[in-house]
C-alpha positions as CSV (number, residue, x, y, z in Angstrom):
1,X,104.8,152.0,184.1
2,X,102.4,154.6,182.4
3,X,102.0,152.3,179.0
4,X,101.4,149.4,181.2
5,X,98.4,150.7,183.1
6,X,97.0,151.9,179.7
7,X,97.0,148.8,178.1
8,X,95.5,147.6,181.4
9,X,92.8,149.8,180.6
10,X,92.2,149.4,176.8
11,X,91.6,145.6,178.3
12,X,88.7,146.7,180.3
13,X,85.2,146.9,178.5
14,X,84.6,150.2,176.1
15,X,82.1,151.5,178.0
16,X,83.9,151.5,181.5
17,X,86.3,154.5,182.5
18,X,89.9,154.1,183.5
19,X,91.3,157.3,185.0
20,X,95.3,156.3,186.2
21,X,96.2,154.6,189.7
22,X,93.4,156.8,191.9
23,X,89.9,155.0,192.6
24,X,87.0,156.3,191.0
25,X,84.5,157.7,193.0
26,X,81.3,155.5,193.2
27,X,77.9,156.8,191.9
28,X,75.7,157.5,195.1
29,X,72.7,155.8,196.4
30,X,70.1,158.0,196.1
31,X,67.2,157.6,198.8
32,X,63.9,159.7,199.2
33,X,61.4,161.1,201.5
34,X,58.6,162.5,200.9
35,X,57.0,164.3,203.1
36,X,52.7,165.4,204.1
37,X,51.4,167.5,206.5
38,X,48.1,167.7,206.4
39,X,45.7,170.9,205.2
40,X,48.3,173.7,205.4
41,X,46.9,176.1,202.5
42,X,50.1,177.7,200.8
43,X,48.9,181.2,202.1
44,X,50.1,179.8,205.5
45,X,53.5,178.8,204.2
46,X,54.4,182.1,203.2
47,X,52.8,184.2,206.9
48,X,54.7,181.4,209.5
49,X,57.7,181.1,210.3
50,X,58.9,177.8,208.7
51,X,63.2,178.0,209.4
52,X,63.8,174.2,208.6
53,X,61.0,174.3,205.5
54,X,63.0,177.1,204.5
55,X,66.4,175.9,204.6
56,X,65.1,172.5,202.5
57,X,63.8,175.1,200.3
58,X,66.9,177.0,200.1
59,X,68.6,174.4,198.6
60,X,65.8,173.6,195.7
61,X,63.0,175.6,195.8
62,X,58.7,175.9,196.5
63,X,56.5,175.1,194.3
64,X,52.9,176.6,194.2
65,X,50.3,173.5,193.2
66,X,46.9,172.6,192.8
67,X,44.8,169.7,194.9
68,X,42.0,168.4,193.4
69,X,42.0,167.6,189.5
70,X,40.4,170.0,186.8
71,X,37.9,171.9,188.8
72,X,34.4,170.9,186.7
73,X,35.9,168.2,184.8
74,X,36.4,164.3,184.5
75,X,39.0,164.8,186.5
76,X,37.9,166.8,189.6
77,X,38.9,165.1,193.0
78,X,37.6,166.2,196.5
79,X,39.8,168.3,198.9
80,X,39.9,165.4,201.8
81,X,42.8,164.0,203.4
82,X,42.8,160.6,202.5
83,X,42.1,161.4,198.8
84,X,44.9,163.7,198.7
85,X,47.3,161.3,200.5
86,X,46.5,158.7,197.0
87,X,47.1,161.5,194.8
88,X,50.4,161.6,196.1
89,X,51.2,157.8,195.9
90,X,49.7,157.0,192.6
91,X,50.1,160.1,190.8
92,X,46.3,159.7,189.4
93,X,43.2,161.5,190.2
94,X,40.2,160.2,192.4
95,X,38.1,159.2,189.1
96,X,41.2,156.8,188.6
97,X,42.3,156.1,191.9
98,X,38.7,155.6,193.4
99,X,39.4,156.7,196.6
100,X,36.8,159.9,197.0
101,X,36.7,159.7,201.2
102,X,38.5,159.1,204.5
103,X,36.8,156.2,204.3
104,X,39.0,154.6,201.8
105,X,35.6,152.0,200.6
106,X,37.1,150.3,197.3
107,X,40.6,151.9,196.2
108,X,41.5,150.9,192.4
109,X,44.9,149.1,193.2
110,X,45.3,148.9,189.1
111,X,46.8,152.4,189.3
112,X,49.9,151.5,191.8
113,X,51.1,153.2,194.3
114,X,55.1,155.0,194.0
115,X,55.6,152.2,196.5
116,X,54.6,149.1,194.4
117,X,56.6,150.4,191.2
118,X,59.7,151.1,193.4
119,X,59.3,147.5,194.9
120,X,58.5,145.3,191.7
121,X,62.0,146.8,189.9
122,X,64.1,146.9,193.0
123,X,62.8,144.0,195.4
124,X,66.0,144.1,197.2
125,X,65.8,147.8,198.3
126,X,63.9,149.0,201.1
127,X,60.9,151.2,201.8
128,X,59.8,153.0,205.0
129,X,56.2,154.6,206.4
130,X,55.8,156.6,209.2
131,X,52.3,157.7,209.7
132,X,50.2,159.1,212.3
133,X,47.2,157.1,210.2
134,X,47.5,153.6,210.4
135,X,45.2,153.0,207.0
136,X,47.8,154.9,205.0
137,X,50.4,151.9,205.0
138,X,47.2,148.9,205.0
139,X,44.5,150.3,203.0
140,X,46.1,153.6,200.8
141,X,49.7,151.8,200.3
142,X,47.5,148.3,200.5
143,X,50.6,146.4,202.6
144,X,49.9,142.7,202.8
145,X,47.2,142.6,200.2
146,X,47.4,140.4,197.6
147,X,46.0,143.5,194.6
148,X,49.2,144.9,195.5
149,X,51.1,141.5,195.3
150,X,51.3,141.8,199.1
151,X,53.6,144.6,199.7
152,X,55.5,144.5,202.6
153,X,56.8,147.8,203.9
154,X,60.4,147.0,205.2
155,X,60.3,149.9,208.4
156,X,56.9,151.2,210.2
157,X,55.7,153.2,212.4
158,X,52.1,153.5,212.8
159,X,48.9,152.6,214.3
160,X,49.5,154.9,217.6
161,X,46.1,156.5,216.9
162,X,44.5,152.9,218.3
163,X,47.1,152.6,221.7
164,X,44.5,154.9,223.8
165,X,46.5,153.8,226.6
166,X,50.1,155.0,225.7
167,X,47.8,158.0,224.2
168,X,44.8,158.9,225.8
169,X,42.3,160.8,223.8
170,X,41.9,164.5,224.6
171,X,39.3,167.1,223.5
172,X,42.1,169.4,222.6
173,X,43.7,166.3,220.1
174,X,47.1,167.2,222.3
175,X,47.6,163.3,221.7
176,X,47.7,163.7,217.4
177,X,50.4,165.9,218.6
178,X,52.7,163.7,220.6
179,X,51.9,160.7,218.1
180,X,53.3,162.7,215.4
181,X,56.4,163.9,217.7
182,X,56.7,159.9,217.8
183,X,56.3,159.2,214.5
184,X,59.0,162.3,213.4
185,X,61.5,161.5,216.4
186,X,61.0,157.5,214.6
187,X,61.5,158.3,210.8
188,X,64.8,160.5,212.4
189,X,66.1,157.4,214.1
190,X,65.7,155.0,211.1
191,X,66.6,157.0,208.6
192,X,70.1,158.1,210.5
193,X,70.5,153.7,211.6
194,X,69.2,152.2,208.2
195,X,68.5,155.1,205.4
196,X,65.5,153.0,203.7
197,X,65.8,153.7,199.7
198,X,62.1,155.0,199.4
199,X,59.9,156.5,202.0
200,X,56.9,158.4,203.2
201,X,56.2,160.6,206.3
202,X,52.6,161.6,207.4
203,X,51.9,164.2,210.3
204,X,48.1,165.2,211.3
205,X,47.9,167.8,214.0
206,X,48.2,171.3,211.8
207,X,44.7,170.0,209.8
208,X,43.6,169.0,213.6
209,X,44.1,172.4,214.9
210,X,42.7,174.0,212.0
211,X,39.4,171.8,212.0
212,X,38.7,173.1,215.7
213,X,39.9,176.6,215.3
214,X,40.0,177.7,212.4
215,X,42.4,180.7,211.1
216,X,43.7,181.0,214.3
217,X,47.2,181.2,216.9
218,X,46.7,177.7,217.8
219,X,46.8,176.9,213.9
220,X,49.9,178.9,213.4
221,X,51.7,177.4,216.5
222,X,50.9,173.3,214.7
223,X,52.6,174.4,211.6
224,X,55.8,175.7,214.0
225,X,55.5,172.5,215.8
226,X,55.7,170.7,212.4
227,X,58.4,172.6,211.1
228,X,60.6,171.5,214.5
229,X,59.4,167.6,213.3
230,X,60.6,168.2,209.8
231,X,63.6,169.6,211.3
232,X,64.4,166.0,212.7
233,X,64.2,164.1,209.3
234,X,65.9,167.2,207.5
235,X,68.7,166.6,210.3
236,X,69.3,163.1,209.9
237,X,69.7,163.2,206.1
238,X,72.0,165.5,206.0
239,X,74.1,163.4,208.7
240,X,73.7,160.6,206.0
241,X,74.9,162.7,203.2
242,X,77.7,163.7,205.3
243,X,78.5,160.5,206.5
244,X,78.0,157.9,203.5
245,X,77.8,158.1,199.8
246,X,73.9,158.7,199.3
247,X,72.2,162.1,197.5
248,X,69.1,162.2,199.6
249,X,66.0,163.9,198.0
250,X,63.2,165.2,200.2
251,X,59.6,166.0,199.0
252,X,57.6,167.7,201.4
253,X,53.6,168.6,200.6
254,X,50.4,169.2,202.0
255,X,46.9,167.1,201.1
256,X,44.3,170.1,201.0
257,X,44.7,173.6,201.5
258,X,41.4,174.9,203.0
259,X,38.0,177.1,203.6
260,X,38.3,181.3,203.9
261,X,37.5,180.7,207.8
262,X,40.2,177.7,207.7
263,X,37.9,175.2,209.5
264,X,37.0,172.7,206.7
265,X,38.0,171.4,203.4
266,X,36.6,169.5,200.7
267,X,35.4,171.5,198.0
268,X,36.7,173.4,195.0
269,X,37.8,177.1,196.4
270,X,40.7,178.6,195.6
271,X,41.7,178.4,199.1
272,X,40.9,174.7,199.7
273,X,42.8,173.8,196.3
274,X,46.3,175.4,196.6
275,X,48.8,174.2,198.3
276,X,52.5,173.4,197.7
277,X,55.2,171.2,197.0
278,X,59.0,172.2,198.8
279,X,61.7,170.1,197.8
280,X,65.5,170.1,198.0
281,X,66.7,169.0,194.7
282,X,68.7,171.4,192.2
283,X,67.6,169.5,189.6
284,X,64.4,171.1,188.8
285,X,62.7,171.5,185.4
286,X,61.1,174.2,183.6
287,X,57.7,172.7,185.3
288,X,59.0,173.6,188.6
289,X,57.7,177.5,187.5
290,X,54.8,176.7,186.8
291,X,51.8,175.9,188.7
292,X,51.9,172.4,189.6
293,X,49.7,169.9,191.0
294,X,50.4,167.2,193.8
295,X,50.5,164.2,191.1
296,X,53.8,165.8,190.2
297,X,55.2,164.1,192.6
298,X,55.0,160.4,191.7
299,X,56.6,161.2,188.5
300,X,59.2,163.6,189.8
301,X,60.5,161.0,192.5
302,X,60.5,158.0,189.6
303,X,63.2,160.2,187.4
304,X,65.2,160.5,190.7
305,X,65.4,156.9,191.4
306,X,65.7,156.0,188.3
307,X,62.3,154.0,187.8
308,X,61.4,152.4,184.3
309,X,57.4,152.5,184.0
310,X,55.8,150.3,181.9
311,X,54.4,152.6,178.8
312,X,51.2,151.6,179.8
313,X,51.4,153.1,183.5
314,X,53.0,155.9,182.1
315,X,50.3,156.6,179.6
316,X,47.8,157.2,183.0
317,X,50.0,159.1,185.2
318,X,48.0,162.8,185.5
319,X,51.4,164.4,186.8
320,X,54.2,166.4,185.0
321,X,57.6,165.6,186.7
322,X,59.3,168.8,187.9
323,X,62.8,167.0,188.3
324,X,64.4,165.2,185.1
325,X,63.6,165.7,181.3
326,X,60.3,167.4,180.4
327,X,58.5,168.6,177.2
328,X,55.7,169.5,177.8
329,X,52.5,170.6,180.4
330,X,48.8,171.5,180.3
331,X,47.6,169.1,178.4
332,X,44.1,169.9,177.4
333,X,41.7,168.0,174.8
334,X,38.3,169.4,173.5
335,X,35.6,167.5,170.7
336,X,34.3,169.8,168.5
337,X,31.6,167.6,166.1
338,X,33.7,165.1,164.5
339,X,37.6,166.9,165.6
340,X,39.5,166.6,169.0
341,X,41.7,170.0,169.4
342,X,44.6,169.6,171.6
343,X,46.6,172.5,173.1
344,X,49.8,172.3,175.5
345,X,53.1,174.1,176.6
346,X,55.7,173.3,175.5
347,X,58.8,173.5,177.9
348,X,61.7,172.5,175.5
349,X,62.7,172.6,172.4
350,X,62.0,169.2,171.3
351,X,60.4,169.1,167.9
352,X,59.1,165.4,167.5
353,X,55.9,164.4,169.5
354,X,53.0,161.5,168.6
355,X,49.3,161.6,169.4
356,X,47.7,158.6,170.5
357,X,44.0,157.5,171.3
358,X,42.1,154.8,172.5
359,X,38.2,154.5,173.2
360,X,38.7,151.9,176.0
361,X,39.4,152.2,179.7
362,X,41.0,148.7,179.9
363,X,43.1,149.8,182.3
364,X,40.9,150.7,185.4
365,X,40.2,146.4,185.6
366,X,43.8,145.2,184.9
367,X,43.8,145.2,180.6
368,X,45.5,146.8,178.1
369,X,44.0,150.0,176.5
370,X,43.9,149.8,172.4
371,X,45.7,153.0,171.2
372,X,45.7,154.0,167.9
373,X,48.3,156.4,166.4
374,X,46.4,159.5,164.8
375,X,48.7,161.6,163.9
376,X,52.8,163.1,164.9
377,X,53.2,166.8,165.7
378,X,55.6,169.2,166.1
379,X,55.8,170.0,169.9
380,X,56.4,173.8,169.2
381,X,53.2,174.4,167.9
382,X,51.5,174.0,171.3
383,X,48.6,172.4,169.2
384,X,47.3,169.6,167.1
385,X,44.0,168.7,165.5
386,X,42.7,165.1,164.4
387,X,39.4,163.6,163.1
388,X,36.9,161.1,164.9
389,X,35.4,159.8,162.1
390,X,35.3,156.1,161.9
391,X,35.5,156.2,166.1
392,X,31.8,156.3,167.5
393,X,32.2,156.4,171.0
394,X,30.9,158.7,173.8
395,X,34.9,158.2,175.6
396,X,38.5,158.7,174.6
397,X,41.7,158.4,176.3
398,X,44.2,161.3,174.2
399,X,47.5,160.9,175.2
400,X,50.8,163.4,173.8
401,X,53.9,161.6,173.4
402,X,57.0,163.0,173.8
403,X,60.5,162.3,174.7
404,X,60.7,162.8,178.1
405,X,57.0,161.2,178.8
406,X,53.5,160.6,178.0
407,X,50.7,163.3,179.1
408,X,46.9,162.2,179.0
409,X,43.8,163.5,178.7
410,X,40.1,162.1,178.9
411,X,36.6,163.2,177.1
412,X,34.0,162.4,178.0
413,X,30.9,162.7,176.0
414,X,27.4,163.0,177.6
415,X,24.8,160.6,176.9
416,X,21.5,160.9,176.9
């Protein structure tokens, strides 16, 4: 009996197991949610009492970030909601991105959202938004448009902020409150009834409270309110892990963090720059101790799932993923006459790495970039040096490949 299953299994392809009579346990769907409250500074994380934050981040771990690019540099992005929300989706800055307001004028749908990648290699999986802001599912995430080849979110819950009837407008913004107990009560039911494969929650009232009273009690009791709401969706995936075979990752941020007095946001403070990133996973990287920045999380959610990205997407993500295979961080390029220096960490012990460049921005319309291969380095070194002669141009796109991924880096040259 025992030969005769073996040959049975010989007869099977190479690459498939065969381990005797018992089934083989299937791989598990994996499904995410990722998570943004809005202007919680990461101060504030570690002063109120978060229980459900803090048994998500029992299980993975927090992550101190960055909002808001390279402060004085090409890359610098405002501290403001709706710029911070498209950091998250695109895993691009604001001088990529284009979105530089709440008022969301001209976004640059060339640099897709997590959304659209997840979509265009798995159209028959599902994706979820659950927003107390209805422009983050039809202007940010661009749903029925044809620049984003008119997405179709497959579960929604939004647009409460216009139903003054069902949620009449107070002074005290009481009804941001009970919108986002709708919205979190929502994402609970559908994720327990229908688990979509990729989503994203929003909640408003902790940057609400903050706006009208600064550092204050009233502030401190909207992040405990928020924590009950992530509670719910915390909650319901784990009834899904328990109950079917799926490995649920949850990605929980905020946008901005915000001023000393804790009333605005939108510059370049310390303060109003860092905030945090919380996750669940226990497969975090070397980048996971360092400083991060919110664009990590595009790339950090595409190793989960699985995502292949085109090498020319790849070559304009800004983030380093903090889950999966990573080589490298802090990619920084500097001209000097007719040299660029690079410098970087390196976070394994991968030797081989390549530099590219390219003196076009083809890209930002919808073209391909023309990179040029300048020189291959040894990823140890943590540095590399190249000449510019024969490239006159006041602009270059430096990108570091390595095995896990690209990182990139722009110059820009003033003109007079």
């Amino acid at each position: 009996m025992i030969k005769s299953i073996l040959a049975t299994c010989l007869g099977l392809l190479l690459f498939q197991a065969c381990s005797s009579p018992e089934k083989q346990e299937e791989q598990s769907d994996k499904k995410v949610l990722f998570v943004i409250v809005d202007g919680i500074p990461d101060d504030v994380i570690d002063s109120v009492a978060t229980p459900n934050l803090d048994k998500i981040i029992a299980e993975g771990g927090l992550m101190r970030a960055t909002m808001g690019g390279e402060k004085d540099g090409y890359s610098q992005t405002p501290t403001i909601s709706a710029v911070g929300y498209n950091s998250v989706l695109t895993g691009v800055w604001a001088n990529k991105h284009n979105v530089w307001g709440n008022g969301i004028k001209d976004p640059n749908y060339h640099y897709p959202t997590i959304f659209k990648v997840f979509k265009e290699q798995f159209p028959e999986k599902t994706i979820g938004i659950f927003s107390t802001w209805l422009d983050n599912r039809t202007k940010l995430a661009g749903a029925g448009l044809t620049q984003t080849g008119n997405l179709t979110f497959d579960y929604h819950y939004d647009g409460m902020e216009l139903d003054t009837v069902a949620y009449p407008h107070d002074e005290e913004r009481i009804f941001i409150f009970n919108i986002d107990e709708a919205v979190s009560k929502n994402a609970a039911q559908t994720i327990q009834e229908h688990a979509p494969d990729l989503s994203w929650m929003y909640l408003e009232f902790t940057d609400d409270m903050s706006h009208k009273f600064g550092n204050s009690p009233q502030f401190v009791d909207a992040v405990e309110k928020s924590d009950v709401q992530l509670g719910r969706v915390w909650d319901a995936i784990q009834e899904r892990e328990a109950k079917f075979n799926e490995d649920w990752l949850i990605v929980i941020t905020t946008d901005h963090g915000r001023q000393d007095s804790g009333y605005g946001h939108g510059g370049q403070s310390e303060r109003e720059r860092s905030v945090w990133i919380a996750t669940n996973s226990d497969q975090l990287n070397a980048h996971f101790a360092e400083r991060g920045q919110t664009v990590d999380i595009f790339p950090s959610i595409a190793n989960f799932l699985g995502l292949e990205i085109s090498k020319e997407k790849a070559m304009e993500l800004d983030g380093v993923p903090f889950i999966g295979a990573v080589d490298a961080s802090q990619l920084r390029a500097v001209k000097k006459e007719n040299t660029i220096e690079l410098t970087w960490k390196p976070l394994s012990q991968e030797n081989q790495g390549k530099v590219w460049v390219s003196t076009t921005n083809n890209f930002k319309t919808g073209g391909t970039d023309a990179y040029e291969a300048v020189g291959e380095v040894d990823l140890k070194s943590g540095s590399f040096t190249f000449s510019t002669e024969g490239m006159k141009s006041d602009f270059y796109k430096v990108v570091l490949e390595t095995p896990s991924g690209y990182l990139n880096y722009w110059i820009l040259e003033e003109t007079e």
